[in-house]
Backbone as CSV, one residue per row, in Angstrom:
resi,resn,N_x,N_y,N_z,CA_x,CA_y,CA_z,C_x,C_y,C_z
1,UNK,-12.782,1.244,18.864,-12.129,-0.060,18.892,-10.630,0.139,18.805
2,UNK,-9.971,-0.432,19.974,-8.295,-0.858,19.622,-7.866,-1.985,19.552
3,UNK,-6.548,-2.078,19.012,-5.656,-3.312,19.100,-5.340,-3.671,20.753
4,UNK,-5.023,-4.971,21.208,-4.837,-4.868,22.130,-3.483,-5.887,22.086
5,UNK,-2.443,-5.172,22.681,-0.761,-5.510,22.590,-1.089,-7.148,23.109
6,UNK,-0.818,-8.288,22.758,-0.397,-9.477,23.400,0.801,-9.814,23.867
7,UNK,1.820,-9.501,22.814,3.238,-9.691,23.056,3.842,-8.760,22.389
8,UNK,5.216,-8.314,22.934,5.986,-7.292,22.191,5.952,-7.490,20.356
9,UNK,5.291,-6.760,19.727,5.075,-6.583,17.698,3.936,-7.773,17.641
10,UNK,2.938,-7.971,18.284,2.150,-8.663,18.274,0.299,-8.185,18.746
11,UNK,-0.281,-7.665,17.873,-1.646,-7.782,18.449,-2.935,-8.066,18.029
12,UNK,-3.742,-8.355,19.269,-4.882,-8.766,18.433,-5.834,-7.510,18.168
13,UNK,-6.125,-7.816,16.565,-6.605,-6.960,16.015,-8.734,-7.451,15.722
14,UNK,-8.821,-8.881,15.972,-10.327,-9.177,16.046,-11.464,-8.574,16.345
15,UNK,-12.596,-9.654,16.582,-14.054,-8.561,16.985,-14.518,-9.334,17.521
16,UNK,-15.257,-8.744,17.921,-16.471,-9.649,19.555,-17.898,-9.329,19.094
17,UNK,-18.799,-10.608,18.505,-19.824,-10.835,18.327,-20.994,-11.044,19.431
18,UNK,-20.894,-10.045,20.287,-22.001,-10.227,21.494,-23.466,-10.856,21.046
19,UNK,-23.765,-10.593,19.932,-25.204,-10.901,19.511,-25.429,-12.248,18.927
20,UNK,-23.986,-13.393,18.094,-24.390,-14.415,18.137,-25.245,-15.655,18.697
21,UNK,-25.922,-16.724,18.440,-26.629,-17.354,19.524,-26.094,-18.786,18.457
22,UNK,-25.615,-18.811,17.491,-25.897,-20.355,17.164,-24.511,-20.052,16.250
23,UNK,-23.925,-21.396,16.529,-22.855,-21.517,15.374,-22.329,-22.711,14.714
24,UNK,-22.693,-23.451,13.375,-22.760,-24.354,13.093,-23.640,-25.680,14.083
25,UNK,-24.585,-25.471,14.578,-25.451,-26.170,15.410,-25.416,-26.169,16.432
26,UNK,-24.220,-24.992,17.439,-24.115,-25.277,18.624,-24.691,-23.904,18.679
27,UNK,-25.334,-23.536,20.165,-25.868,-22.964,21.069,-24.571,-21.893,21.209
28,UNK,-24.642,-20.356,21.638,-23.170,-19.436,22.101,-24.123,-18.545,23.003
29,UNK,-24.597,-18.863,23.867,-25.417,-18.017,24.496,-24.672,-16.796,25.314
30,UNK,-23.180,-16.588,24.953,-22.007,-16.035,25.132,-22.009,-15.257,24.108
31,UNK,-22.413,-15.306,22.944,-22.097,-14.715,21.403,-20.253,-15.375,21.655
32,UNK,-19.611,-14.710,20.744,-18.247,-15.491,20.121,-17.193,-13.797,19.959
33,UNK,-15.976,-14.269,19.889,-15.034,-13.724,19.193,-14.065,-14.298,18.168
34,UNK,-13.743,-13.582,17.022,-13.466,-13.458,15.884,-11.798,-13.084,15.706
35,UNK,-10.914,-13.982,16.121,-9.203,-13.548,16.415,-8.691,-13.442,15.316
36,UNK,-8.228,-12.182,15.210,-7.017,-11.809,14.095,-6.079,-11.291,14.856
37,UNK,-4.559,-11.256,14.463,-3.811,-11.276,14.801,-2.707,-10.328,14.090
38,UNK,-1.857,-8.983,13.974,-1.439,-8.491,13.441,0.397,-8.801,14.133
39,UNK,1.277,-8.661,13.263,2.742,-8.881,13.898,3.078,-8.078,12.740
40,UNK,4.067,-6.791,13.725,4.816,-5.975,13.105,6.025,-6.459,13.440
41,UNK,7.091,-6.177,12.754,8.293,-7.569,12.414,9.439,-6.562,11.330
42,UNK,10.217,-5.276,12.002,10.617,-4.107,11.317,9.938,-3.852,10.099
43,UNK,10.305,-3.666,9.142,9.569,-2.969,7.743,7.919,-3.766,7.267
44,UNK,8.198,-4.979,7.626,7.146,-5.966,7.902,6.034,-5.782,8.419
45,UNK,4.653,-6.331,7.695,3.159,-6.708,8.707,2.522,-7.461,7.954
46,UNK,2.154,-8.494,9.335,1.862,-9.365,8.838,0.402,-9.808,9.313
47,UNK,-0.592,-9.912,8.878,-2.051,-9.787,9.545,-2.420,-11.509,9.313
48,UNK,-2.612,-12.224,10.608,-3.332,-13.342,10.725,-4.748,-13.446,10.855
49,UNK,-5.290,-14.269,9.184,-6.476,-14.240,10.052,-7.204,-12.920,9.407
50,UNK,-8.507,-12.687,9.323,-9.578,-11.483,9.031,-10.333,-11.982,10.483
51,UNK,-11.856,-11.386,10.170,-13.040,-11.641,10.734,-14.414,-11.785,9.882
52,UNK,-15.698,-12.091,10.655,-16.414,-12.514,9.784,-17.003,-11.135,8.903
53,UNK,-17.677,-11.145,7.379,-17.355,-9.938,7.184,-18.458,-8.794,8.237
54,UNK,-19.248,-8.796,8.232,-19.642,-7.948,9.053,-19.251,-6.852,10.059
55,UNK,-18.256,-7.510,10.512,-17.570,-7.555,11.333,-16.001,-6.488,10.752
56,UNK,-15.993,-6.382,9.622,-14.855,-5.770,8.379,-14.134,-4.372,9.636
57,UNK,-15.498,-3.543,9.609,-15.459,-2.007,10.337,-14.151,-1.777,11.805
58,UNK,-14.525,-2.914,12.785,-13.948,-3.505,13.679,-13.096,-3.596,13.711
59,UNK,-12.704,-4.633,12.824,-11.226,-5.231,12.028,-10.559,-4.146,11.891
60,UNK,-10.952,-3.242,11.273,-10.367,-1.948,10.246,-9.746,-1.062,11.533
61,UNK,-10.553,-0.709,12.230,-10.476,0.255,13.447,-9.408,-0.161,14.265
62,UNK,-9.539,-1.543,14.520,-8.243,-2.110,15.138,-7.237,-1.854,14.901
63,UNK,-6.925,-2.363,13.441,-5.364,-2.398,12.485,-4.812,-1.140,12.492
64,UNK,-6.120,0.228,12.501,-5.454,1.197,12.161,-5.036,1.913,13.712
65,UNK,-5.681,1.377,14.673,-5.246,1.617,16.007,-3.300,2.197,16.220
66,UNK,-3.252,0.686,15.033,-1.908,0.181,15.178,-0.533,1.089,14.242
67,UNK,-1.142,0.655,12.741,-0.552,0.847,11.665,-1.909,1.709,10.768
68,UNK,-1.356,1.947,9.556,-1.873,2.069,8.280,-2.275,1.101,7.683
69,UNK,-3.662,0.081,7.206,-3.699,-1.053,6.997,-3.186,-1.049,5.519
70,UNK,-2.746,-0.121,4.656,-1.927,-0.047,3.645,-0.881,-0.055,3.686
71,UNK,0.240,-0.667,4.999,1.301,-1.234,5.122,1.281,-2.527,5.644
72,UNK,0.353,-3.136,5.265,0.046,-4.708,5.685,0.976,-5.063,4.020
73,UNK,1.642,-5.979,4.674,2.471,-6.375,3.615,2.296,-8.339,3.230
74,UNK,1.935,-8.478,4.365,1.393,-10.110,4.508,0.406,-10.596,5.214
75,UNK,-0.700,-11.319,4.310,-1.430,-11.737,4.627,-1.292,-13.601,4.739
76,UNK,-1.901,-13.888,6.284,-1.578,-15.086,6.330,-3.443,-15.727,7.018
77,UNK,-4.192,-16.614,5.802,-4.899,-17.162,6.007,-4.812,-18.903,6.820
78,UNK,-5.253,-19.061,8.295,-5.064,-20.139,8.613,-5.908,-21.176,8.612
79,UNK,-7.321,-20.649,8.283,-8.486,-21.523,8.394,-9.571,-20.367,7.392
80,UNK,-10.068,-21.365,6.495,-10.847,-20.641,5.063,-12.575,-20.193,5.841
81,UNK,-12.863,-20.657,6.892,-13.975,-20.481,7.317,-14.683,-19.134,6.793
82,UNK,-15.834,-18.610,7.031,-16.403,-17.118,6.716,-15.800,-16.280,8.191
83,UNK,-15.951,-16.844,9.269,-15.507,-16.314,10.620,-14.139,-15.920,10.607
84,UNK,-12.935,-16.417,9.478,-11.607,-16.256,9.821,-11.434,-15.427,8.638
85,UNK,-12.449,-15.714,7.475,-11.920,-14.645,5.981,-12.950,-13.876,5.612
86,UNK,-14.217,-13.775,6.274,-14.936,-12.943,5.635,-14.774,-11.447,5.171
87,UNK,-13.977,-10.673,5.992,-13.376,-9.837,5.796,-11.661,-9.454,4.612
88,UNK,-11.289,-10.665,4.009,-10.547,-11.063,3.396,-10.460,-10.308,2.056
89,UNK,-11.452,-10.029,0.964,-11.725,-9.473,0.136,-11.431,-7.680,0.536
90,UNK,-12.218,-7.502,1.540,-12.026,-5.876,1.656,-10.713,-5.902,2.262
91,UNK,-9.535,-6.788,3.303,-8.720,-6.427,3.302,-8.095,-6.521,1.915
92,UNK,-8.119,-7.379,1.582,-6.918,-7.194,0.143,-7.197,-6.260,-1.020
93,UNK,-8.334,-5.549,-0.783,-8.385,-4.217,-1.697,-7.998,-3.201,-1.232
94,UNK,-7.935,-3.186,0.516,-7.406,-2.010,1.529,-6.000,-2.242,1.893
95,UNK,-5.178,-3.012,1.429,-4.150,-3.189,1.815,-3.099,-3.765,0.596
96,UNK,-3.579,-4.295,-0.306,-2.778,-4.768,-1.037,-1.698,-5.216,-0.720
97,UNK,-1.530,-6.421,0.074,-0.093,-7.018,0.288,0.298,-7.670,-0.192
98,UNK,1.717,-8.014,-0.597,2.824,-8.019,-1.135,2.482,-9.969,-1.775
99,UNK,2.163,-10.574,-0.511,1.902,-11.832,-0.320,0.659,-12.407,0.391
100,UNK,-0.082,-13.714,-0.099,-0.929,-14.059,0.803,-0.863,-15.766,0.888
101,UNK,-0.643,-16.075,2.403,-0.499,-17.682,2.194,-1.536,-18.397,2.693
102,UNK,-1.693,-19.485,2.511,-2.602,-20.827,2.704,-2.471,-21.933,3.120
103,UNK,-2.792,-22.770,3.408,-2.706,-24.169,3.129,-3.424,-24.782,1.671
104,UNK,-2.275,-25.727,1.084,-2.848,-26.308,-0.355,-4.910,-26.334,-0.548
105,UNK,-4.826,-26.842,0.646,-6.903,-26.890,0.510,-7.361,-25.812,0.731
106,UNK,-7.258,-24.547,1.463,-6.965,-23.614,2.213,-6.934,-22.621,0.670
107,UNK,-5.723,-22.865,-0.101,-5.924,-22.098,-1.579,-6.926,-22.272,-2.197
108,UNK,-7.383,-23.438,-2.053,-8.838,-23.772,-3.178,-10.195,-23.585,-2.704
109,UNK,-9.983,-23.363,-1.724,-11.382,-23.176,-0.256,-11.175,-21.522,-0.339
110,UNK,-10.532,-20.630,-0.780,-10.691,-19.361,-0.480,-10.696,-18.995,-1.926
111,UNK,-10.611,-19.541,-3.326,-10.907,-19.394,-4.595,-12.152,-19.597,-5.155
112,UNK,-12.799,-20.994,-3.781,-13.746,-21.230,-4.174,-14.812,-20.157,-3.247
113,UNK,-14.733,-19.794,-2.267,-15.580,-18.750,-2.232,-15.649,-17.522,-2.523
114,UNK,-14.658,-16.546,-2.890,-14.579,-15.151,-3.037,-14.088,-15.400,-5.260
115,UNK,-14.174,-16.467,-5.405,-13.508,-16.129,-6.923,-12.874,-15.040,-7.272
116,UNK,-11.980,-15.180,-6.519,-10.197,-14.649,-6.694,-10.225,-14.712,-8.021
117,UNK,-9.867,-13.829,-8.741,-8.483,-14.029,-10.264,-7.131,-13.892,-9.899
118,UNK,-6.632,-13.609,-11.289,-5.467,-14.328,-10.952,-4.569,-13.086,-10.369
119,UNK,-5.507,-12.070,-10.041,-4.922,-10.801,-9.159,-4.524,-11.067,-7.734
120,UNK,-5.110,-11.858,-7.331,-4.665,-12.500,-6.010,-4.058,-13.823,-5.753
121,UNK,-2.702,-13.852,-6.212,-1.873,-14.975,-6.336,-1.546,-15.501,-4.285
122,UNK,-2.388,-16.514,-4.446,-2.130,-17.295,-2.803,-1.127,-17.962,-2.824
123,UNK,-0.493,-18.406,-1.860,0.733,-19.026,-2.609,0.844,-20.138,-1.283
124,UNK,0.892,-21.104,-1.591,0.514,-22.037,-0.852,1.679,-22.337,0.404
125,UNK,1.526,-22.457,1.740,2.466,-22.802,2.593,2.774,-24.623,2.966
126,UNK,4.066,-25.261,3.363,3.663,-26.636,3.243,3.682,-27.182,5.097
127,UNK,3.296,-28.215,5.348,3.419,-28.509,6.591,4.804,-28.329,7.149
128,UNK,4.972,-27.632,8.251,6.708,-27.521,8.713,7.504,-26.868,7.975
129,UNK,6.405,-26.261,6.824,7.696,-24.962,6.326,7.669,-23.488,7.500
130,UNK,8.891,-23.061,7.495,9.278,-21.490,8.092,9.192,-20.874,6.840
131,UNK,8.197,-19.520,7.673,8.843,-18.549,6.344,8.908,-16.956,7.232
132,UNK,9.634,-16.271,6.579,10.321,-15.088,7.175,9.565,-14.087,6.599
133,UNK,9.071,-13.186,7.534,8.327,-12.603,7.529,9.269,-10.885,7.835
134,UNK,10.001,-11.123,7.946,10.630,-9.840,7.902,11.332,-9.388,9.282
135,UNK,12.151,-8.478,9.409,12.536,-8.143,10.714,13.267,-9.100,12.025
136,UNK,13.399,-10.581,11.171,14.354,-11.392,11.695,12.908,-12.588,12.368
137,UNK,11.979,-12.216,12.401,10.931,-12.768,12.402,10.184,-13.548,11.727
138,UNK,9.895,-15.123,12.290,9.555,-16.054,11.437,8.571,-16.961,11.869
139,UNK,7.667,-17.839,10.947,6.411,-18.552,10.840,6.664,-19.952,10.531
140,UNK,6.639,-20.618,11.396,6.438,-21.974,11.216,5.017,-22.578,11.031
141,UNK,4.318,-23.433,10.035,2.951,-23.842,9.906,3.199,-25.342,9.937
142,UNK,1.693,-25.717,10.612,1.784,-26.962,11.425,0.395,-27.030,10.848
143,UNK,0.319,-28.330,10.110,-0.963,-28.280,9.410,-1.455,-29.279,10.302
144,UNK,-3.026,-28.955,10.644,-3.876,-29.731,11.319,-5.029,-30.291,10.741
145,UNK,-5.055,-30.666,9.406,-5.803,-31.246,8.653,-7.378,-32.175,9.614
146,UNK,-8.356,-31.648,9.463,-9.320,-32.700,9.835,-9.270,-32.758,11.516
147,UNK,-8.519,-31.536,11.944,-8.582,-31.284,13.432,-9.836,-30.794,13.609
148,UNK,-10.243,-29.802,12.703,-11.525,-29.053,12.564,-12.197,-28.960,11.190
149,UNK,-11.083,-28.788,10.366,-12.012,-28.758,8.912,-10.376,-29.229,7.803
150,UNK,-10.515,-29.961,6.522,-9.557,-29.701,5.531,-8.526,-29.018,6.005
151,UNK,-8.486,-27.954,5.382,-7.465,-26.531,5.265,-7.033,-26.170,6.591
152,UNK,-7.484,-26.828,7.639,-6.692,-26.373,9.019,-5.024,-26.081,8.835
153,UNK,-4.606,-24.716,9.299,-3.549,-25.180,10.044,-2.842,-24.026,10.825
154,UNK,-2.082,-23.985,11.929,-1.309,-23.536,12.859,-0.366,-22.723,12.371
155,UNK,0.094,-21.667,13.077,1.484,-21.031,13.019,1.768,-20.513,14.204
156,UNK,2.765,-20.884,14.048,4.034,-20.517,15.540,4.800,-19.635,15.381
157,UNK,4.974,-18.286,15.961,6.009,-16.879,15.707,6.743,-17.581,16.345
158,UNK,7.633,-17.808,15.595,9.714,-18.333,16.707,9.790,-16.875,17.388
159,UNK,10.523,-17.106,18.364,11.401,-16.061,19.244,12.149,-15.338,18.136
160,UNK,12.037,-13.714,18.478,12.953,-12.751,17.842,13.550,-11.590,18.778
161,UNK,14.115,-10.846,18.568,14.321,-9.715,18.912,14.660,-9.974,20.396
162,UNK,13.844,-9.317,21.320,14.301,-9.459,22.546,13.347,-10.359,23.019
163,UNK,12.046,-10.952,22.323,11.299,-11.567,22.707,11.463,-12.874,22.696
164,UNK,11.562,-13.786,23.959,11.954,-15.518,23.718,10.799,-16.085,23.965
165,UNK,9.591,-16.128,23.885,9.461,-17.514,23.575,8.525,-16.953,22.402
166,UNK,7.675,-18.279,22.606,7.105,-18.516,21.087,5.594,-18.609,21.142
167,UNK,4.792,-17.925,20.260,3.364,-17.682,19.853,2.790,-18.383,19.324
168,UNK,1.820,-19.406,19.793,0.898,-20.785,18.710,-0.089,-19.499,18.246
169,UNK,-0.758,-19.205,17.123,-2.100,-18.920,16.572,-2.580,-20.196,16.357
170,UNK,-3.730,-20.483,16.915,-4.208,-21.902,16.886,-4.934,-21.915,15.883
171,UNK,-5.887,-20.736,15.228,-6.632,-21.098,15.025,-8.182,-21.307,15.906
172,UNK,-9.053,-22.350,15.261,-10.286,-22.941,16.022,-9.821,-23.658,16.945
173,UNK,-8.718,-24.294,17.077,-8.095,-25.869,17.942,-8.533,-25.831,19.522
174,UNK,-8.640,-24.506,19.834,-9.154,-24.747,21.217,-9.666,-23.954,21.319
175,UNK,-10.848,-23.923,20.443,-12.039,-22.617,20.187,-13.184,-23.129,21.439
176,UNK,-13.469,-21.708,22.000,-14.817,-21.476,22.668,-15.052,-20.382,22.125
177,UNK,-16.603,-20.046,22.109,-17.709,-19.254,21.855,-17.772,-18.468,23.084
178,UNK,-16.882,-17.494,23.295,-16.958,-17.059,24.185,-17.569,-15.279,24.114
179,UNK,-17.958,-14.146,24.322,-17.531,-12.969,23.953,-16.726,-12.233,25.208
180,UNK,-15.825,-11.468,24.498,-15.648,-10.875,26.228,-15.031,-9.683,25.597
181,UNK,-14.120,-8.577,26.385,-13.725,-7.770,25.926,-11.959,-7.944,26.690
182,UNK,-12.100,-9.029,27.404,-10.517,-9.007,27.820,-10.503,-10.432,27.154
183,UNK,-8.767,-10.296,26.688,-7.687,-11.369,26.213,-7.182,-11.726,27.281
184,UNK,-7.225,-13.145,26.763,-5.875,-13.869,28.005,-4.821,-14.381,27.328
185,UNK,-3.791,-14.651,29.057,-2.400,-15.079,28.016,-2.450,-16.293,27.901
């Protein structure tokens, strides 16, 4: 398994569930993929997103495609689902980063399933806050509350470096159940 480059310090690091058939009541006779998202950002990394855990091995193989997943320095949860954090726990024992953010429901939706102590301080992000992620590189979150679930929400990489435009992680927002082994732009 590799990362596969999307945009210049940007890749997806996910997994492809060929064997799914059902997901929350719908039919995937496609099986599904599982998007995480890694952005290296100079001294910076910042991992969007896990996968479901099963799926952990994948994840792992990817990141390290890339980096050392013990220089993941930020973790950014956008949706509390099992499909987006199941893997969440083993990253933050394999990586120990620096920071991990949320959305306010998003903090209590990922406390309430993995019962976090107070070793894993989440730290909540607010609608339309930026936050800098290192390397001149920055995160805008766009909360989509009740688009798909509570704790929804969006982030947008602003333009850096030599790279102009700008990266939505949606999230589920325009989720298909798809599996495949190629990304699109």
């Amino acid at each position: 398994f590799r990362a596969i480059q999307v945009a210049e310090g940007v890749f997806w690091v996910g997994a492809i569930d060929w064997n799914v058939r059902e997901i929350h009541g719908f039919l995937t006779p496609n099986g599904t993929t599982y998007n995480a998202y890694l952005i290296l950002s100079g001294d910076q990394i910042t991992l969007i997103d896990t996968v479901k855990e099963p799926f952990h091995e994948e994840l792992f193989h990817r990141i390290r495609s890339v980096v050392d997943p013990r220089r993941i320095t930020t973790v950014v949860s956008l949706h509390s689902e099992m499909d987006h954090t199941g893997a969440l726990p083993k990253v933050l024992a394999a990586a120990q980063p620096r920071k991990v953010y949320a959305s306010a429901v998003g903090k209590d939706t990922l406390h309430q399933h993995f019962h976090f102590g107070e070793e894993v301080g989440i730290t909540v992000v607010r609608d339309g806050e930026v936050l800098d992620i290192g390397g001149g590189a920055r995160l805008q979150f766009i909360y989509t509350s009740m688009v798909h679930w509570p704790d929804s929400m969006m982030a947008v990489l602003k333009p850096w470096g030599s790279r102009q435009r700008e990266i939505l992680f949606s999230q589920d927002l325009f989720a298909a159940h798809f599996a495949s082994s190629v990304r699109w732009d």
